[in-house]
N, C-alpha and C positions, 0 to 999 in steps of 0.2 A: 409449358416451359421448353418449348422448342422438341430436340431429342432427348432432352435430359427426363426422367422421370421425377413427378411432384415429388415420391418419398426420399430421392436420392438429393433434390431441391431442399429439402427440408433438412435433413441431414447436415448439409453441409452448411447452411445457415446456421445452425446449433454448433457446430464445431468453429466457424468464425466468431461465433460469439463469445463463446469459451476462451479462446485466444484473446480475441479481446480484452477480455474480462480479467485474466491471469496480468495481462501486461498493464493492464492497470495495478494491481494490485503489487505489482514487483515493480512499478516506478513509484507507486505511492508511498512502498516501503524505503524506498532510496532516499525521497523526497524527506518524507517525515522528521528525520535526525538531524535536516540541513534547515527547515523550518523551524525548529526547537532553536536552533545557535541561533536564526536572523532575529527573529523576535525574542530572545533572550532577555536582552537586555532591557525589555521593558521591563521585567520583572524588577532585575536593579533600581530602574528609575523611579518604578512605584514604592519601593522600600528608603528611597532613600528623598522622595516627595513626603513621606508619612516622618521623617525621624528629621527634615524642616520645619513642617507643620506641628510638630507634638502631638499627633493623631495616634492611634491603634485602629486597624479591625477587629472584627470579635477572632477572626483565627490567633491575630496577634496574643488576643486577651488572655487564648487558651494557653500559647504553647509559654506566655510569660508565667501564668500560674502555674502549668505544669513544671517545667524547669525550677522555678521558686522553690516547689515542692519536694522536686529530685533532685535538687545539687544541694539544697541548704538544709542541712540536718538540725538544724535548731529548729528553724521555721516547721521541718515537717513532723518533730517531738512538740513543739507547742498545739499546732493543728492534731494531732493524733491525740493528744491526751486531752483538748479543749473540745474535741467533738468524742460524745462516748459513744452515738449510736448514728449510723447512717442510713434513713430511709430515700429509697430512689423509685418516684413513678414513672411509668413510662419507658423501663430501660430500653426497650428494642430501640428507642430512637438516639441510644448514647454513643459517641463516637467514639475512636481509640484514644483520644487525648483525655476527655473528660473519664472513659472507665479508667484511664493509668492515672488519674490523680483520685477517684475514688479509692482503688486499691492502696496506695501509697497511704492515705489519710486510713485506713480500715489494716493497716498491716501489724500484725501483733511482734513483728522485733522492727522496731525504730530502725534502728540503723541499717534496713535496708532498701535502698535505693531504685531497684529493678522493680518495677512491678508484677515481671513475668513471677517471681521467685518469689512474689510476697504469698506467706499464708495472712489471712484475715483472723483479726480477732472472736471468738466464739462468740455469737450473739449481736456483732457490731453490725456487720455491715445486711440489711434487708432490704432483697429487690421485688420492684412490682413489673412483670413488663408483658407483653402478648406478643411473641413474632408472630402471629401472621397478618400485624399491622404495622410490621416493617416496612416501610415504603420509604423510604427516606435514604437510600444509598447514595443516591445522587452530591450529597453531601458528608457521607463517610460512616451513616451507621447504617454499616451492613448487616444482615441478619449474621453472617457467620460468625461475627464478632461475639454476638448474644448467645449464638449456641455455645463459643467456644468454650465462655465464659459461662455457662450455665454448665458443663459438664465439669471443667475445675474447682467451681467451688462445690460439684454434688462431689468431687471427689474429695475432696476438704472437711467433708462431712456434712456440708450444708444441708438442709430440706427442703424438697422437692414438690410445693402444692398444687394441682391443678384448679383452677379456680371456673368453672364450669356453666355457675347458674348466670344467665345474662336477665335483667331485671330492666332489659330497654322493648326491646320487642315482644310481638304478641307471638302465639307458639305456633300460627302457621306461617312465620314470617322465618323463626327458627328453623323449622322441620327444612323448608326452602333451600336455607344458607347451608344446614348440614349436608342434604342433599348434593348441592352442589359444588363443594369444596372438600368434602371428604376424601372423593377423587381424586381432585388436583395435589392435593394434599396428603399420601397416604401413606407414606413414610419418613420417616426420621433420617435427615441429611445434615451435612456441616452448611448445608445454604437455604434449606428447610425443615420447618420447623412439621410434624406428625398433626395431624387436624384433631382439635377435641373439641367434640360435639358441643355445640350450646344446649341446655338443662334449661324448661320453662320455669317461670315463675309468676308471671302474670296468665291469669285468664283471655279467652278468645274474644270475640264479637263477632254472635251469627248473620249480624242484621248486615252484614256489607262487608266486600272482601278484603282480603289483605295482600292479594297480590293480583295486580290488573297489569297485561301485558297491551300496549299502546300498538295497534298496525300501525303501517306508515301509510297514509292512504293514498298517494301518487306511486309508486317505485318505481314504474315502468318506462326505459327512454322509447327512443324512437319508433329501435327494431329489435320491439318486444322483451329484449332484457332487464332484468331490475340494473338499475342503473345509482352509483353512488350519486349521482351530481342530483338527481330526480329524489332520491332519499335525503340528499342537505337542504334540499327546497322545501319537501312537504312537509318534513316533520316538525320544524319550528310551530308552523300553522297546526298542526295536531296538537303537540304539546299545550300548547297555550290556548286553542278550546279546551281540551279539556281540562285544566287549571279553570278557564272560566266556568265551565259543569259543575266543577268539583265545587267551587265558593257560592256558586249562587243558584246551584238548581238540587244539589247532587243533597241535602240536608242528612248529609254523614257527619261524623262526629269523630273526637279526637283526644286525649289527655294529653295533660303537659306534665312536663316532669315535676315540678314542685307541687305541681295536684295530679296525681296520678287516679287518686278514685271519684274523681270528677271528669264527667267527659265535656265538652264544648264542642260550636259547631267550627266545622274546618274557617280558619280565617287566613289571608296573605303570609302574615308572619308564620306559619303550620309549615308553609311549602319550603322546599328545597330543590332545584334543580341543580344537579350535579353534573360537572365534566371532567373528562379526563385531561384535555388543555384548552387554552384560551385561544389562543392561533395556530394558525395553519399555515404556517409557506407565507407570513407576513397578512394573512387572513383574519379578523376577526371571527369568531366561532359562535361565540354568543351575539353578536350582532341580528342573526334576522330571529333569534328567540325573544332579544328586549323589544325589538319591533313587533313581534305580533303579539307582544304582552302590550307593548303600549296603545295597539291598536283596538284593545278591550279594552282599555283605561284599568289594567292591574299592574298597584305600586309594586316595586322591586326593591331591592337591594344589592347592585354589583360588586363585590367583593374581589378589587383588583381589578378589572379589565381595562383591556386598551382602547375600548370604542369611544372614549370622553372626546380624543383628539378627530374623531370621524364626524361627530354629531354638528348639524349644519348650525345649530346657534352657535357653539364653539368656533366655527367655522368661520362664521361671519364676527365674530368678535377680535378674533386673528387678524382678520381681513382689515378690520378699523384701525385696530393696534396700530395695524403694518401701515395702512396709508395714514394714518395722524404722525409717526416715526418719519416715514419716509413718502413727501407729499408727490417727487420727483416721478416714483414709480405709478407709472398711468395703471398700470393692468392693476395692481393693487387698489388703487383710488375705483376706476372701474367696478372691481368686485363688489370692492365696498356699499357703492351707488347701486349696485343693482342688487343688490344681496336683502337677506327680507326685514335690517331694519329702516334703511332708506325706504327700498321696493321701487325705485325708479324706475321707468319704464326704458323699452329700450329704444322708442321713438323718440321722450326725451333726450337721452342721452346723444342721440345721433344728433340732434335741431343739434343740441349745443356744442358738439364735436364741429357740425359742419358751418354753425352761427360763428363758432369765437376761437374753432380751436383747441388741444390740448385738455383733458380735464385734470385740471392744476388748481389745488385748493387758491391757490395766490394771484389767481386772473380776477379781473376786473371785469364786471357786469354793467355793461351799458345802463341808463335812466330807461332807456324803450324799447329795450330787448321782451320778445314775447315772455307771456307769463309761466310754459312749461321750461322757455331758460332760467326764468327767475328763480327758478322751486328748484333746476339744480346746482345753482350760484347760491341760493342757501343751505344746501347741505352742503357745500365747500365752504362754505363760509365757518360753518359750525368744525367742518376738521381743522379750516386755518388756524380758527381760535385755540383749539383743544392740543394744535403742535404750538402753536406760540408760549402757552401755558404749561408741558407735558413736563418740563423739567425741575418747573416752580411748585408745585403741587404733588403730594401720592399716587402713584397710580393707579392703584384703585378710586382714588379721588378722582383723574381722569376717568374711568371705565364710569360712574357711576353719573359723570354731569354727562357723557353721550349719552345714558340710558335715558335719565331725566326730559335730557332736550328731543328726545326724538322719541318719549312715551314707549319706547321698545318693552318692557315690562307685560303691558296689556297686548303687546304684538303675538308675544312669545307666550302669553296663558292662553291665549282661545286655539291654539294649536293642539292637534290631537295629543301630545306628548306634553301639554303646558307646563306640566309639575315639572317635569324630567327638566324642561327646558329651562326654568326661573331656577333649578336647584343648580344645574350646570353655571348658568350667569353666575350666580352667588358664590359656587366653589373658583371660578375664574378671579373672583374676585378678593377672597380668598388666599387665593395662593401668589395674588398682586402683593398682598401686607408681608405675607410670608418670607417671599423675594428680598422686600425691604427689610423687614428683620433680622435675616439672616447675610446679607450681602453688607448691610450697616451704609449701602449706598439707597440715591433715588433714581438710578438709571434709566430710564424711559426705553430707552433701544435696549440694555441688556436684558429686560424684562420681554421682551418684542424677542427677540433673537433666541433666549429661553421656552419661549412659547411654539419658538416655530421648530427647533431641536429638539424637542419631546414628541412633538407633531412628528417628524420624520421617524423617532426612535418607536414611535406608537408605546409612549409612557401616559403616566395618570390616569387610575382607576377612575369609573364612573361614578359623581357622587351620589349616594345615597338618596333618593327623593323624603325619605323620611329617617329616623334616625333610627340605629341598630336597637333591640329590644320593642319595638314595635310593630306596625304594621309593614308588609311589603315582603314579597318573596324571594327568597332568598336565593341566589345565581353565583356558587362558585366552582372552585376545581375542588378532586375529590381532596387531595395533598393539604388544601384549606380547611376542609371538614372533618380532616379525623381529630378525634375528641372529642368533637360537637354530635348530636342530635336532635332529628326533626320528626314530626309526627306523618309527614308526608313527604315520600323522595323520588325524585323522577331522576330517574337514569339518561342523558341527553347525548347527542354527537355516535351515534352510533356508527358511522361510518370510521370512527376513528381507529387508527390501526392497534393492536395488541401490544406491539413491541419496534422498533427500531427496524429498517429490513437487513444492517448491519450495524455490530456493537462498537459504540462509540470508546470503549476505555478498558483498558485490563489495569488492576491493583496487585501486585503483589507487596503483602508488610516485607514478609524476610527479608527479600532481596531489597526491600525498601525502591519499588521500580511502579511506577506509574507510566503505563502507556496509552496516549489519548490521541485521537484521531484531531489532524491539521490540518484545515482547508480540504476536508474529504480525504486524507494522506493518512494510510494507518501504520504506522509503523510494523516492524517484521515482528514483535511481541506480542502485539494484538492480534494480528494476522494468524499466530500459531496457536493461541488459545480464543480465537472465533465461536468455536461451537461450546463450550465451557460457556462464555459471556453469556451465549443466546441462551443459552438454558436458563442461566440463570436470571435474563431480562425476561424469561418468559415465567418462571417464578417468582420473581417479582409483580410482576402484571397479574397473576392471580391474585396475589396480597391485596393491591391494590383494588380489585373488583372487589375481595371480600371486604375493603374496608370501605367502601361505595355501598354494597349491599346491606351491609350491620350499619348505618345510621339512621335505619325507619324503625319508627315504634309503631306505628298504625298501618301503614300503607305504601308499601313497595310497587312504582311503575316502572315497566319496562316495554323498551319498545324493540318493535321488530317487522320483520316483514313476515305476510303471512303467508306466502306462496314459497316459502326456502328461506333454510336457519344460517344467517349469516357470517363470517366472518369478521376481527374487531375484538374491541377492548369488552366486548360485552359477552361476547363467543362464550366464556365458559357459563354462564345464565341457560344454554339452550337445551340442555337436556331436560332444564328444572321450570321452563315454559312452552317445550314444545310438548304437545300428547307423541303419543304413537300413530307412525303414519295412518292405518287402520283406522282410528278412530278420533282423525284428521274432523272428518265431518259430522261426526256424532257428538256434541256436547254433551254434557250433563244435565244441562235445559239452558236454554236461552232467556231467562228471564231469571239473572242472578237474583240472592237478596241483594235491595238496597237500590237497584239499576232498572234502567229502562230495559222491555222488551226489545231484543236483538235480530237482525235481518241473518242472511245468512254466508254474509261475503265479510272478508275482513281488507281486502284489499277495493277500495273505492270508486278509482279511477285504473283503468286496465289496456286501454288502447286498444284498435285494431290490432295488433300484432303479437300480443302480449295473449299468454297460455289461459285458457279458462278456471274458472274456480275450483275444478272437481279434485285438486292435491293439496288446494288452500287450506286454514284452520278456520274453522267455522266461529262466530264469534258465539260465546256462555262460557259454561264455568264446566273446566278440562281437569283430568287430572293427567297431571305431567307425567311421563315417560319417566323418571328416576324422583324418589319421596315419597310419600302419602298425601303432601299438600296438594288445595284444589287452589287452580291461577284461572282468573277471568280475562279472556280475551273483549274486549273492547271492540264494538261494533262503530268504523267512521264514519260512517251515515246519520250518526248520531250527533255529530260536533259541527260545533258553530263555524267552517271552516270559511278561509276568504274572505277576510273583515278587512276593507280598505275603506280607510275615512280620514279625507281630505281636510286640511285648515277652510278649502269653503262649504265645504259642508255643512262642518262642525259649526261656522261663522253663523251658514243660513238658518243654520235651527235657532241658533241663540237668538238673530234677530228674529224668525217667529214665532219665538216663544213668546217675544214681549211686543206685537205690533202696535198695540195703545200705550208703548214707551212709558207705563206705568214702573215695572220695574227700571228701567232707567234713570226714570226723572228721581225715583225713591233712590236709586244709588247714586247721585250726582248731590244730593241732599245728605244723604249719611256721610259722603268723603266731606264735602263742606265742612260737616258737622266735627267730623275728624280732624281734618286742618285745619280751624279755629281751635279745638282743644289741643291741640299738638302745639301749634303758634306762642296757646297758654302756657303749655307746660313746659317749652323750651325758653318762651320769659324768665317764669319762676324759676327755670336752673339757673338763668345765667344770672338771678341775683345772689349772691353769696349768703349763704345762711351760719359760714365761720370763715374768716382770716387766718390762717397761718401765716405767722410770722418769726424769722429768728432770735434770738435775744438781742444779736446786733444789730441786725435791720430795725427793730423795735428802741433801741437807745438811741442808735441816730437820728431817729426823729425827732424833730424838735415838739411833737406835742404832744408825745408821752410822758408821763409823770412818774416819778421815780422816787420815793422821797427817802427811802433804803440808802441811796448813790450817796447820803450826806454821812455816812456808816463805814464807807469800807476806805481802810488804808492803804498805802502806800508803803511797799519793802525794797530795797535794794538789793542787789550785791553787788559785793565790788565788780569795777570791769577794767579792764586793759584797756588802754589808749589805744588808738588805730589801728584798734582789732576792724575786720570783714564787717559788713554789715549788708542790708538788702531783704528781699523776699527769700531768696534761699534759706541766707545762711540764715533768718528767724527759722524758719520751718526747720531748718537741721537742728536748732538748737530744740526749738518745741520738739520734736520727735522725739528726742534722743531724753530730754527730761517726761517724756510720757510711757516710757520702755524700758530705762534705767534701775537697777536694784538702788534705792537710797542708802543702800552702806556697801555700795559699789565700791572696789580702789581705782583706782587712775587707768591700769589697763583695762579695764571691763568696761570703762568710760569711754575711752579710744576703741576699743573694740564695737558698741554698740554706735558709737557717731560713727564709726567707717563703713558699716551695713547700713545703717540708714541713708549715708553719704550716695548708695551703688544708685539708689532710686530716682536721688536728685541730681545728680550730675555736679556733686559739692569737688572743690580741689582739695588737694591737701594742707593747703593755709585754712580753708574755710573749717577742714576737720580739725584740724588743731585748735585753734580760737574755739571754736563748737562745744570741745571736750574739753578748753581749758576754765570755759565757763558754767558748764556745765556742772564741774567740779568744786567750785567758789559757792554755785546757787547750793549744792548740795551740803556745802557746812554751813550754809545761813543759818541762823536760831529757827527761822518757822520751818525748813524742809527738815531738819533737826525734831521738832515737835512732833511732824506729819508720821518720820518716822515711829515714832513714840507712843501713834493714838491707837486707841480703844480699836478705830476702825477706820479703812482706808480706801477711796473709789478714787479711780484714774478714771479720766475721760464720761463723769458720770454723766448720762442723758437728763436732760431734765425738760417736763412740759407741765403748765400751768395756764389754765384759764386767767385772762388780767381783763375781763369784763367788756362789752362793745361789741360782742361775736367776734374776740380777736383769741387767739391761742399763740402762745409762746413757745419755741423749742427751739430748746438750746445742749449744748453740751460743757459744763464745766470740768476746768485741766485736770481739778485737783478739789476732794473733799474727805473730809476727815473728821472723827467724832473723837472729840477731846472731854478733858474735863479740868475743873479748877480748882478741886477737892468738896467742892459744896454743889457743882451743878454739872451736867454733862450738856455741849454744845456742839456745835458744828462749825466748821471754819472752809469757808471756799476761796479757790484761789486759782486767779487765771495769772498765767504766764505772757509776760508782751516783750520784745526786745528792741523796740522803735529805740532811736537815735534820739529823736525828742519827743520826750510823752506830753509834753505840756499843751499841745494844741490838743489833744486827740484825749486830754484824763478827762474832762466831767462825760464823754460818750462811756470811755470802758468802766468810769464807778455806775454810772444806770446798768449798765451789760451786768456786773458782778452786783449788783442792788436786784435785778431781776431775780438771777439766782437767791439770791438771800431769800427774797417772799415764796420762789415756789419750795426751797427746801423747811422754812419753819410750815409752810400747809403742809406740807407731804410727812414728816416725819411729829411738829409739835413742839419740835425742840426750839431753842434760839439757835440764832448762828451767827455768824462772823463772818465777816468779806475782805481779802485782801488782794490789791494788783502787786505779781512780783516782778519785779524790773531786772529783767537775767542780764 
């Protein structure tokens, strides 16, 4: 460095950096409060888009209940005396809103309002909860909340159980967890909770371990260092051989929780690979793990992730979408054609780029154009058809005749990932109907524009290749998995970091003050309680490991590196899987129960440059540096590593398995076989084997027989000269005689036709006339009777078999169980207001003659039929 001396060079880089680093901090605190005002107002905008719409979010949901509960003293004397006892599981995860309307419903004087001030009723309110599986602050249930509220009600008088025996894991998986969390954990804070030991309850299994620690078998970059980037490449590949050991060589065994004294051999559905996130910096994380599961052909289950929108059939399905939408865009169309359900070549493409031109679904293909332009004037031919049709038809109905016509189906099964593949189509397809159901449109492009905005957002989880409660290995974040357990858990992403490298948010209730960091800008709030945060994000991230750790009942994996205990969300594991340096290389034997004999390197691949074995963990069965439990280090010499198998691989085996095309010619035989029975059975659906039909639909036919229609009279009432008439005002009048009390007065009459009136758009001549008639129908003799009977149904449904494979269903206005002093009957009666009934009475006597025959089958009785002319 010239005259200057390196350490003085150094120095002074460190102190520009500092400076730096302050003037960041002191603009970002400037910054912060001026960020808060510009985007403000979105907040407005979103409160006041939800109260157009008549939506709630769930926080809406909360703080309406809560408020409900604390400003309305009736509501919260009703609620307190209609619930006598309140059980709550799970409390660590309850928020401040949800505990202040717990206490308010559990408060023994009504009339107090404050939750801080409420005592609890003796006996009412019991909590279940575990802080140190608090994890959930991110959303407001903080651990301190749990403590706060666990020391108020012990001073309340409540009781204080510790609940100890864990009745999920085997006891050296226990001994483990206590080991390593009693530590982290070792006294009683307002932000954590004191560790109580888990208590066994199940017995061991000598025959195979319970705790195997995974090397990463690459870690080394270039220049000899373990390297993160060299630990996110090799481990996926570890992981997922040894998932394939474990199912299909490893013949260990496993219980499930609802047979617990049955063991079974480990299956897909057993595993669990857990992470602490899904992305990284816009990264998929689970990505090269589903890939080197799918490269063994082991079903999964992704539970949430973003890789749907990465995967190349989704890709190319985008791609068609977008060119059958928009046939304009070349490089789209392009895609499309050369993407793997075309598979176009790229010589074709060029002949017919340099033969004709443009690749434009809507060009014209010469009679004598060579035959590789022809092949791709037929796939444009097939997107011209499928955009001419996109807006006439579902879109999934489109998605479904490209697969058809271009057999893409069978493209997509002989690929290494073929399940993955056909399940992904299908969820595309899927969430095609979805679009339409919920949009109540058929938009072709909005569905296209949908697709391609979730693609940038990297939304939609990966669909399931099989369904939940089955086969396939289970792939989530830990956050997904507390509550749940699995008989096998591998701990994955180990590179991931512990904590935040600055905290994103301070809370204070009192002051009622939330400070959260904007566009990297922390405010001066945050800023002054930094090291508080981190404490307490880094208390949390223990929660978190311990609640990662407690989800194995059989078999806890952990990976790491064997030449040095890493830093990471896994970090505090290392006391409780590394031995003591000393006896680094000395196992306990190399040839655990249950496992293959072990070489004596845990690190695989090493590089020239990279430090020799002799500080490494040798791979058998160690006993850790902190516990009594013994943990098996994992030898990678042993794992299927490096498994790449190509669509033509895969393709070449399948054709020689069968080169005497016997199985082929027998499968081209059995679809046959299939498509003439399907051909059948879609016949036989489409012959009806019952009619439904209306009661009116059914009268107006003229070759139904009715002979009841010769039975039913004819009533009147009077009516007013140049009164309204029309579709409305019938319907205002029907309405208003179907919702009316019959010993209504004149206002309650006017009152019910002027609510009816808000639905149809009636005037106020139509309401008057409506309720003046209404009023007339109502002192007739027969609505006078109806009043009177035994028994009364408005709007009764009625359905009756009438022979032919025809079913009737109808709804009558009006029926009534009367009597004449010697016999009890029935009398139905439809209401009509037509101007002239005379053309239209022998259709509505069949309509009420209908009625008549299914209410004497249905009840037995006779009945009576009457049209009343309001």
């Amino acid at each position: 460095f010239g005259e200057h001396q390196r350490e003085e060079v150094t120095k002074r880089r460190e102190a520009l950096h500092e400076r730096l680093a302050r003037l960041r901090m002191n603009a970002g605190a400037n910054l912060a409060p001026l960020l808060r005002d510009e985007i403000w107002p979105v907040v407005g905008e979103y409160e006041e888009l939800k109260r157009r719409a008549g939506v709630l979010d769930f926080l809406d949901l909360l703080l309406l209940a809560r408020n409900l509960v604390r400003d309305n003293p009736v509501v919260r004397r009703e609620l307190q005396e209609r619930f006598t006892h309140i059980f709550v599981d799970e409390f660590q995860d309850t928020d401040p809103l949800q505990a202040e309307i717990l206490f308010l419903l559990s408060a023994d004087d009504p009339g107090e309002s404050d939750w801080k001030r409420v005592r609890p009723v003796a006996g009412k309110l019991f909590i279940v909860g575990d802080p140190k599986q608090s994890i959930y602050r991110f959303r407001r249930a903080d651990v301190s909340l749990y403590q706060s509220i666990k020391r108020r009600l012990a001073a309340a008088g409540a009781s204080i159980e510790n609940l100890a025996v864990s009745f999920r894991a085997v006891p050296e998986l226990q001994e483990m967890v206590n080991a390593a969390f009693a530590p982290l954990m070792a006294e009683e804070s307002d932000t954590q909770p004191a560790y109580v030991a888990l208590k066994p309850f199940r017995d061991g299994v000598d025959s195979q371990p319970s705790a195997v620690v995974l090397p990463v078998p690459a870690p080394y970059g270039d220049f000899g260092r373990v390297s993160e980037r060299k630990i996110e490449e090799s481990l996926p590949e570890a992981v997922a051989a040894f998932v394939e050991w474990l199912l299909g060589r490893s013949g260990w065994t496993v219980t499930e929780r609802d047979a617990s004294q049955e063991r079974v051999p480990i299956r897909p559905r057993h595993v669990c690979i857990l992470f602490r996130r899904l992305n990284s910096f816009g990264r998929d994380v689970t990505r090269a793990y589903i890939r080197a599961l799918e490269e063994r052909h082991l079903p999964h289950v992704l539970v949430k992730g973003g890789s749907f929108n990465e995967r190349e059939e989704v890709e190319a399905i985008r791609n068609l979408l977008g060119a059958i939408e928009r046939p304009d865009d070349e490089l789209l169309v392009f895609a499309s054609l050369r993407g793997p359900v075309f598979a176009l070549s790229d010589a074709a493409l060029l002949e017919f780029r340099e033969t004709l031109g443009s690749l434009h679904p809507f060009r014209r293909i010469p009679d004598d154009a060579p035959e590789t332009v022809k092949e791709v004037g037929r796939a444009l031919a097939l997107l011209r058809e499928l955009h001419r049709g996109r807006n006439r038809r579902p879109v999934a109905a489109t998605i479904s005749r490209l697969l058809a016509a271009t057999r893409a189906h069978g493209g997509f099964a002989i690929w290494p990932t073929g399940e993955q593949a056909l399940g992904n189509v299908m969820k595309l397809m899927d969430m095609a109907r979805r679009y339409e159901a919920r949009s109540g449109a058929a938009s072709f492009r909005g569905f296209v524009d949908e697709l391609e905005a979730r693609a940038e957002r990297a939304e939609a989880g990966e669909v399931p290749v099989v369904e939940e409660g089955t086969e396939g290995i289970r792939i989530m974040t830990v956050h997904r998995a507390k509550g749940l357990e699995f008989p096998v858990v591998i701990l994955a992403d180990m590179t991931c970091k512990e904590t935040r490298a600055e905290p994103s948010h301070y809370v204070d209730p009192a002051r009622r003050l939330a400070a959260l960091e904007l566009a990297g800008c922390a405010p001066v709030e945050l800023q002054e309680h930094a090291e508080d945060e981190a404490r307490r994000e880094r208390e949390e991230a223990a929660r978190v490991l311990y609640v990662a750790a407690t989800r194995a009942r059989e078999l806890l994996v952990v990976p790491a590196v064997g030449d040095e205990e890493r830093e990471g969300w896994l970090a505090g594991l290392n006391p409780v899987i590394f031995p003591e340096n000393a006896n680094r290389r000395a196992p306990l034997t190399r040839k655990p129960p249950g496992c293959p004999a072990f070489g004596d390197d845990s690190v695989l691949v090493r590089g020239p440059k990279a430090p020799l074995k002799e500080k490494s963990v040798a791979p058998g069965t160690h006993r850790a540096r902190a516990g009594t439990h013994r943990v098996v280090w994992w030898d990678p010499s042993l794992l299927n590593l490096d498994v790449r198998e190509t669509m033509g691989l895969r393709q070449m085996r399948l054709l020689e398995a069968d080169s005497e095309r016997t199985v082929a010619t027998g499968g081209i035989r059995a679809w046959q076989r299939w498509r003439d029975a399907r051909e059948a059975a879609i016949a036989r659906g489409l012959a009806p084997s019952l009619r439904v039909g209306t009661a009116s639909e059914l009268a107006a036919a003229t070759d139904t027989q009715v002979p009841e229609a010769d039975e039913v009279a004819l009533e009147e009432a009077a009516r007013i000269a140049g009164r309204p008439h029309g579709l409305r005002f019938g319907t205002l009048v029907h309405l208003t005689m179907l919702r009316v009390r019959f010993d209504a007065g004149r206002d309650e009459i006017v009152k019910v036709t002027a609510w009816e009136a808000r639905t149809l758009g009636a005037d106020d001549a139509e309401i008057a006339a409506a309720a003046q008639a209404v009023a007339r129908a109502l002192a007739a003799p027969l609505m006078r009777r109806a009043a009177r009977s035994l028994e009364l149904r408005r709007e009764c449904p009625l359905v009756m078999e009438i022979g032919g494979g025809v079913r009737m269903e109808g709804v009558a206005d009006l029926a009534f169980r009367e009597t004449d002093g010697t016999q009890e009957f029935w009398t139905v009666v439809d209401f009509k207001t037509d101007v002239d009934i005379a053309p239209r009475l022998g259709e509505y006597r069949k309509q009420v003659g209908l009625y008549l025959r299914a209410i004497r089958k249905a009840t037995g009785l006779n009945a009576r039929g009457s049209i009343f002319l309001i």
